[in-house]
N, C-alpha and C positions, 0 to 999 in steps of 0.2 A: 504493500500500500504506500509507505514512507514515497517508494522509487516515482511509483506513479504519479503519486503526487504533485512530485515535482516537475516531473514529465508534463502532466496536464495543466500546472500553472501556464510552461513556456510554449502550450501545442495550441493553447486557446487564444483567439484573438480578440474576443469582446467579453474581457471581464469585467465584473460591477469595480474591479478597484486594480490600480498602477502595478507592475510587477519592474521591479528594478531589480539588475545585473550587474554585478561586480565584479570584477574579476583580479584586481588588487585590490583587498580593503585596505582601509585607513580609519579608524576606528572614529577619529574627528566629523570625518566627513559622514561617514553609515549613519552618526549619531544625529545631523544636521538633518538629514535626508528623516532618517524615524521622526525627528520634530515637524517638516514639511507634511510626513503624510496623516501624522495625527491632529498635524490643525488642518486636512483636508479630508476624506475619506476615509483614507487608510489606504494598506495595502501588503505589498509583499517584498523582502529584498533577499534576492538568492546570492550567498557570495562564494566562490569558486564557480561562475559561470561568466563566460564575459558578452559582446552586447549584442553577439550573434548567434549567441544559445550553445556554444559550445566551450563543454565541462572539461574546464582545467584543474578541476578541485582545490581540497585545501589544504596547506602543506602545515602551515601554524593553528593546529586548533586549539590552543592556548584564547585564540581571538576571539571564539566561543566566550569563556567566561571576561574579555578584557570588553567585549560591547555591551555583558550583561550590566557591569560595573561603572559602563559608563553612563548607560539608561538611568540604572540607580540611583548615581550621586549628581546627574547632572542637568537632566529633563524634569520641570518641572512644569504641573503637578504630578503626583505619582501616574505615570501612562499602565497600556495591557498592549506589552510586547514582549512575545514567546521568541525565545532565540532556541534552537537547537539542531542536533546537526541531521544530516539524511544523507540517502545514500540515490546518487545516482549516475547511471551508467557507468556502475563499477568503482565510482569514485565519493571522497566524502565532503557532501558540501554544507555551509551553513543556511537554514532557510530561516528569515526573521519574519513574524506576522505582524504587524499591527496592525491593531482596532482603532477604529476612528472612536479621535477623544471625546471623555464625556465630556471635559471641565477645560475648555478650548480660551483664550489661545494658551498652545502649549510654549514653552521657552527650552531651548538649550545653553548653558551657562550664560542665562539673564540675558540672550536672545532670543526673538523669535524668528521664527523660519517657514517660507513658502514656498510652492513647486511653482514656478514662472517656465512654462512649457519644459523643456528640458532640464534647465539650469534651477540650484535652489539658493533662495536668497531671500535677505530680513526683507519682509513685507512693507509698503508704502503707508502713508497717513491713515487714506481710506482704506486699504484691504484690511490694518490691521484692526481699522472702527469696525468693520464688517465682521472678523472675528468673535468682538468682543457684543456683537449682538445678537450673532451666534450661539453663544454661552447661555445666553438667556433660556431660549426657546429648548436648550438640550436638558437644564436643569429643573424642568417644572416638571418628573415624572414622581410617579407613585412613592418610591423610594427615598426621595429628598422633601418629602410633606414631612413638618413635626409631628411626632406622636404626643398628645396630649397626657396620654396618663404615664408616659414611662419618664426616666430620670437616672441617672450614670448608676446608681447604687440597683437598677434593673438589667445591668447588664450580669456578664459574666468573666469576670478579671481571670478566673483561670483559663477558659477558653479562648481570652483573646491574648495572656500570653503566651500558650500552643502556638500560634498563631503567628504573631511575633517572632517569636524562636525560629517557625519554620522557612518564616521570612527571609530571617539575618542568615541563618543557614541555607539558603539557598541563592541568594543574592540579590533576592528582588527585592529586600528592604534594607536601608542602610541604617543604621544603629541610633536610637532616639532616648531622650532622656524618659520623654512622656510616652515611649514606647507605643503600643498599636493605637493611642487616644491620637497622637497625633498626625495619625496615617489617616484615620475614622475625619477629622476635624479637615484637612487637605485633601478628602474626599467629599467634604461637606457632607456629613454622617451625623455629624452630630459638635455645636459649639458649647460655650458657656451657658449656654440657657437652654438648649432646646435638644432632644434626642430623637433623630429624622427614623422614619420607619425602614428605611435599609439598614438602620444598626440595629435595631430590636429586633429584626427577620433571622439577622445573621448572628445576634449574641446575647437572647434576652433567657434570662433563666428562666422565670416563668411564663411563657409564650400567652396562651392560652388568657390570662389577663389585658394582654395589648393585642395582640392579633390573633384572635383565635381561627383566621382562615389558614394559621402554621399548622396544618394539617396534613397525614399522610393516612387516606383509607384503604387499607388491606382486605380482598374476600377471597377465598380459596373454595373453588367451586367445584360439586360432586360431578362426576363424569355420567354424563346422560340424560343430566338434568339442564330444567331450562336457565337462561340468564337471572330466574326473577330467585331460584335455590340456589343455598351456599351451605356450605359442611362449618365455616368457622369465617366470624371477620375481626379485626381489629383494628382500632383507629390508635395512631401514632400523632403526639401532639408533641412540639417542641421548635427549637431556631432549627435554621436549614442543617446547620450542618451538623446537628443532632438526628435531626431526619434522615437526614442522608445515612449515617451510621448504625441506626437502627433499623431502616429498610435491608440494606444489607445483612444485619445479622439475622433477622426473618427470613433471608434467601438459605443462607448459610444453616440455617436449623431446617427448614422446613421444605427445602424443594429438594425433588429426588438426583438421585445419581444412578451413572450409566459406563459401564466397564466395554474399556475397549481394548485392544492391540495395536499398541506403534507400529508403523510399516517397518519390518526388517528384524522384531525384537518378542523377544518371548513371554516378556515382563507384562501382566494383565495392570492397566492403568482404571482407576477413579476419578470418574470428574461430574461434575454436574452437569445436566443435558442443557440448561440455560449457563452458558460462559458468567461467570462473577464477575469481570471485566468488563463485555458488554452491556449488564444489568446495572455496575457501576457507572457509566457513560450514560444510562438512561435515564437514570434515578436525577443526578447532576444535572443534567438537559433539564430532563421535566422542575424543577429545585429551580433552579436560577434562571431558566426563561418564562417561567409560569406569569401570570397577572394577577397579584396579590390585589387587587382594588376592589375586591366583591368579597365582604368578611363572611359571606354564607359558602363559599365555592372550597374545593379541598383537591390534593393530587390524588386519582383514585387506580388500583392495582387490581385488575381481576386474574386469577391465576387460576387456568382452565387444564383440562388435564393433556393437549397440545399446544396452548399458546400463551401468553400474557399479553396483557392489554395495560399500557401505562400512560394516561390520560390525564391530562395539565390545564387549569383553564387559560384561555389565551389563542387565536387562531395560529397557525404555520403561515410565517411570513411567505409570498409568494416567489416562486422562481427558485425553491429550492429544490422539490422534489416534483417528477414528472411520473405520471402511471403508478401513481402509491410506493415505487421501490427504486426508480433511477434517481441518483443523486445528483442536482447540478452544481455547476462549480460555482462557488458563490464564498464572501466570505463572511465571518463569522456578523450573525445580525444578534444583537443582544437586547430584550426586553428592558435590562434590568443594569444598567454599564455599571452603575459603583459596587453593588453588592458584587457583581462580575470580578471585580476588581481583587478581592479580598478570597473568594473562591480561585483565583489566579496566585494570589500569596499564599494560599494553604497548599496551592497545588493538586487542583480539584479539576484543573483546568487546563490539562496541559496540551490537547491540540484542537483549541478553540478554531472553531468553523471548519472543523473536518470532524466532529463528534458523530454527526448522522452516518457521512463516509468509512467513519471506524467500524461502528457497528454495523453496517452493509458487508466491509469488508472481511470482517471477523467471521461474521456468520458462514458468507460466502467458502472462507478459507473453512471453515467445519463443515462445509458439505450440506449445510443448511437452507431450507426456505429462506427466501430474502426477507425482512423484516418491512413491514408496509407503514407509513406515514397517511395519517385521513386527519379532517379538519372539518367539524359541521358542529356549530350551536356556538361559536365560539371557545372552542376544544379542541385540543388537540389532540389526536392517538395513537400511540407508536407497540405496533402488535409485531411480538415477536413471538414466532417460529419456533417448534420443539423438534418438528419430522424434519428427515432430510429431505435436500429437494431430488426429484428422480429426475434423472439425465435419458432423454431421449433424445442419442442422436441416431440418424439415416445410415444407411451403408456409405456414403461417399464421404461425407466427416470421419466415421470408423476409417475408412482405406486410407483414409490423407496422414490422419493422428499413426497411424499404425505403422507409415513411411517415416516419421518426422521426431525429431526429438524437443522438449524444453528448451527455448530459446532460438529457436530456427525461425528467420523470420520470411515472411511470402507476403507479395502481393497477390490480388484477384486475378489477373493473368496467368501467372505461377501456379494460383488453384486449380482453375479450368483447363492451363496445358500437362497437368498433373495426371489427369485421367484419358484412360485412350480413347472413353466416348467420353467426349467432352461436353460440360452442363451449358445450355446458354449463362449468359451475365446474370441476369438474373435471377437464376438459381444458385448459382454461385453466390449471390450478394447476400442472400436469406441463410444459406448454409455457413457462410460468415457472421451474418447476425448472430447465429444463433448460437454458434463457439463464442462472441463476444457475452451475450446476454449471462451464458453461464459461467462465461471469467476465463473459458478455455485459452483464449489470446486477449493478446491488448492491442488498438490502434496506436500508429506511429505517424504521426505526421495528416499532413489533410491536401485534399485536392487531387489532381490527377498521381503526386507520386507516395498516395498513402499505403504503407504496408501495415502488418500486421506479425506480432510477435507471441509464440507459443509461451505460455504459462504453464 
């Protein structure tokens, strides 16, 4: 997935957001560039590629931790940008994401910075006015409203110095007197007077007092019965990131397991038939994009004896998923940017707007039904898959796979002069579809000279 990834950033030509190429960093300048694109959109900056798409890789990944460092101590206000490294075509590059800022304009050491067609540079009078009424219109969501009944003695100092700690240890926070209060307060979370409902979503000990829509309802439902029977339910009440850790230990007690055989190995393995990973990736998603603005609404789990159903209120922004299970390329759209924020410092959140894509690809790699995304009432529903999917392919896909090994790549041409009775184009095009659909190959390139590479 990592590879492809990056593949499909540089294969696509109308993405929602900038994809910059590096191919020397300079840690100054990357950093300049992350300020232009978070007081813009956002976007993507792959370094070891240079500005013709071809992978020089990276020889000092030292540079890794030396951009996190500089993001850290040096961009202000605290940004959400994922530095890490990925592997493509054989080679190790770094891909950097940013999210376009919530708390705009953003500055790099007490400048600010704009993309001016190619070239970046401190913004004029008016763009940087433009900016700064900008900020306005991003800061009026659910999460920056005061909470009226809560107050600092409602939070929870242990949990937010976990939190902290996991911070400075990982290097997306740099070391503070006032410690995570002053991260919270630089996210406008919460000042001297007032405790905004994205700190009490994300750190209130007693939830249930301030937002009792901090919900997570669990049913576990008998097999053969209708939607309206359930054998046990449970409602889970508390901040997210208590929910989040309770959901999963509910996974971990209560859903079954399924023994299988490593290819090649005689050792009988254990694992759960729902991935802990993927369900983590889901829990997260549903948790920090949800729409906390209707105190009666709650994230709801039906757990059927083939699928799960994890259901968020809030529609699926458009343009991301096509036919309930293709993922488009798109980047990360957030409900919720500052709580985002802080789920990004725990480390909750680490390949922000490719979460959908993970768990497609996860499942995919287990041989599984694809996992479907639906959107109706304002809800959203992300059903995953227990069965595998069953591969039906034709005799001429068998003969071709049966010639061909992992990593051999063929155009359409190549397919059709493959067999002695040769397919028209269009059959050939469908018999390609269909090795794609199931992951069999991946596209390379587009246009008259696109191939296709075996998986």
């Amino acid at each position: 997935m990592d590879k492809s990834f990056v593949e499909m950033l540089l294969s696509q030509k109308h993405l929602p957001s900038p994809v910059e190429c590096v191919s020397n960093p300079n840690t100054e300048k990357i950093a300049k560039s992350i300020c232009a694109l978070l007081n813009a959109q956002g976007g993507w900056v792959i370094i070891g590629v240079d500005d013709k798409h071809n992978c020089v890789g990276v020889e000092d990944l030292g540079i890794e931790k030396e951009i996190q460092s500089e993001i850290t101590h040096n961009i202000f206000p605290m940004p959400l940008v994922y530095v890490q490294k990925e592997s493509y075509k054989g080679k190790t590059v770094i891909l950097i994401t940013v999210i376009k800022g919530s708390l705009p304009p953003y500055s790099y050491k007490n400048k600010y910075y704009i993309s001016k067609g190619d070239v970046v540079a401190p913004p004029s009078s008016d763009e940087l006015s433009r900016l700064m009424r900008d900020a306005f219109s991003v800061r009026s969501g659910w999460e920056s409203i005061a909470n009226l009944y809560a107050d600092k003695a409602s939070l929870n100092e242990d949990l937010m110095n976990k939190i902290y700690q996991q911070g400075i240890l990982s290097g997306r926070l740099a070391e503070s007197n006032n410690r995570l209060y002053s991260i919270l307060s630089e996210l406008q979370l919460l000042n001297s007077y007032e405790i905004k409902n994205g700190a009490v979503a994300l750190f209130a000990k007693d939830i249930k007092h301030y937002l009792p829509q901090c919900r997570v309802r669990i049913q576990l439902m008998s097999k053969g019965k209708t939607a309206n029977q359930f054998d046990d339910s449970i409602t889970l009440e508390g901040n997210i990131f208590m929910l989040l850790n309770e959901t999963i230990a509910y996974f971990r007690e209560r859903l079954p397991k399924q023994s299988f055989f490593l290819e090649g190995k005689t050792t009988r393995m254990d694992d759960y038939i729902y991935p802990l990973d993927v369900l983590d990736e889901a829990i997260s998603n549903a948790l920090i994009h949800r729409d906390y603005s209707d105190s009666l609404d709650e994230v709801t789990i039906f757990i059927f004896a083939d699928k799960i159903e994890i259901t968020n209120p809030g529609r699926l922004p458009e343009k991301l998923v096509k036919s309930k299970n293709e993922i488009l390329p798109h980047g990360s759209v957030l409900r919720n940017p500052l709580m985002a924020e802080m789920f990004y410092i725990a480390g909750e959140m680490e390949k922000t707007g490719r979460g959908m894509a993970l768990i497609s690809s996860r499942m995919r790699e287990l041989g599984k039904k694809l996992p479907e995304w639906t959107s109706s009432n304002n809800r959203t529903t992300l059903t995953i898959f227990s069965k595998s999917e069953k591969l039906t392919l034709n005799e001429r896909i068998e003969q071709f796979l049966g010639s061909h090994s992992k990593g051999d790549i063929f155009s359409k041409v190549e397919y059709i002069d493959f067999f002695e009775k040769q397919p028209s184009k269009i059959t050939a095009q469908n018999d390609i579809l269909s090795m794609l659909g199931y992951g069999i190959c991946e596209k390379i390139g587009n246009g008259p000279s696109t191939k296709y590479r075996i998986n």
